[in-house]
C-alpha positions in Angstrom: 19.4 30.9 -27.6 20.8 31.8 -24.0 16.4 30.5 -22.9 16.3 27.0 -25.2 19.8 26.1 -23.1 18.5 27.0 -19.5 15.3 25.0 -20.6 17.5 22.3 -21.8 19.2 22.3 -18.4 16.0 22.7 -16.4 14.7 19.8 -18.0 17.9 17.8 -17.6 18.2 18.5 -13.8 14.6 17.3 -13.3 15.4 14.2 -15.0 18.3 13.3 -13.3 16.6 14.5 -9.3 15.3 11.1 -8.0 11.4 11.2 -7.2 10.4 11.8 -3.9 6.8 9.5 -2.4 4.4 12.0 -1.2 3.8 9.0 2.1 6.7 7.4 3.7 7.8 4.0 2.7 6.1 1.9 5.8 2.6 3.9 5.6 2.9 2.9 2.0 3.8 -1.0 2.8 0.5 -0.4 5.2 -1.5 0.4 2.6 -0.8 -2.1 0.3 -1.7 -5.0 2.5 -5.0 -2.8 3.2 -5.1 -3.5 -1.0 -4.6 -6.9 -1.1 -7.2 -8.0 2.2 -9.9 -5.0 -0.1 -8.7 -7.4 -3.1 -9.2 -10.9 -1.3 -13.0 -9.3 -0.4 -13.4 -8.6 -4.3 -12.3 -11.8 -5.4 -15.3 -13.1 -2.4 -17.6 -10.6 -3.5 -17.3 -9.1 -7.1 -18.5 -6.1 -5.5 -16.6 -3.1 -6.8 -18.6 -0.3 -4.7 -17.9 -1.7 -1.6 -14.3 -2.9 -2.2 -13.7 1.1 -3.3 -15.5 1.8 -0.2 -13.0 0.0 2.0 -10.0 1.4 0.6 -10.8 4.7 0.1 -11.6 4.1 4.2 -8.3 2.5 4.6 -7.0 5.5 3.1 -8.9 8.0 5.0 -8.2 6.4 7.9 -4.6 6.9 7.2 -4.5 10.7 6.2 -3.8 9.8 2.7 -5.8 10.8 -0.1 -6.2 8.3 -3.1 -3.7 10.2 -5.8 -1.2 10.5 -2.8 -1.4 6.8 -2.5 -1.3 7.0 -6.7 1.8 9.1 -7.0 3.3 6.8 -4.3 2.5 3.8 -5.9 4.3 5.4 -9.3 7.2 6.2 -7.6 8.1 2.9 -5.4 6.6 1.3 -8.5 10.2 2.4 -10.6 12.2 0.4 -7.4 11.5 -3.0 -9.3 14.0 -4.3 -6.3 12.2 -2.2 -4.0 9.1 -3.0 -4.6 9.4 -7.2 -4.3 11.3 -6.5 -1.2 8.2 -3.8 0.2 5.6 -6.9 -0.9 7.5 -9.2 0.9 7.1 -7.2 4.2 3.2 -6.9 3.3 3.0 -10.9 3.1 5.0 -10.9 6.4 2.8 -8.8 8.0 -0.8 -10.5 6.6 1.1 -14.1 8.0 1.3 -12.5 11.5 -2.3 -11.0 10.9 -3.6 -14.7 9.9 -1.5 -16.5 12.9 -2.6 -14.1 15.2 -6.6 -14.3 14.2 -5.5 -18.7 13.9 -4.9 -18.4 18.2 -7.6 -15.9 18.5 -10.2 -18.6 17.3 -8.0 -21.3 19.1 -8.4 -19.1 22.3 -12.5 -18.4 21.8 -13.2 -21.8 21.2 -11.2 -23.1 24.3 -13.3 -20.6 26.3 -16.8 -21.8 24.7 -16.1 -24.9 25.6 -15.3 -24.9 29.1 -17.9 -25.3 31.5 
């Protein structure tokens, strides 16, 4: 009896402790605007080996291996709140990526066509 109530309270703690990400919350945001520019490249290519190519590199790149990016995902996933305000830094931060590569080409072609 005294073992079925310390399970029952073992299992009720574990319930009621919050999960913890195994990456932090910004290398997570990182990664998922790694997902969607890998996810703009499938939608270009269709290719599926080398789209899983280029994330599993994003991830490598990072330190983080894929079910660490999985168990994050599941977790932060839970924060519905959370998780539309963590996708509205990633489109923040693909805008500044697009305006900065805008005044890069802006800047080469200026340079091309001087004489």
């Amino acid at each position: 009896m005294i073992r079925w109530v310390l399970l029952a309270c073992l299992g009720w703690a574990a319930c009621e402790r919050p999960e913890v990400a195994p990456i932090p919350e910004d290398l997570y945001v990182k990664l998922l605007g790694e997902a969607a520019l890998v996810r703009a490249v499938y939608e270009t290519t269709l290719d599926t080996a080398l789209t899983s190519a280029l994330f599993l590199q994003a991830l490598d790149a990072n330190g983080v291996r894929p079910g660490q990016f999985d168990s994050a995902h599941a977790v932060y996933m839970m924060d519905v709140d959370g998780q539309k305000a963590r996708w509205s830094r990633v489109l923040d931060d693909l805008r500044l990526v697009e305006q900065r590569l805008a005044e890069e080409k802006v800047r080469l072609s200026q340079r091309d066509t001087i004489p």
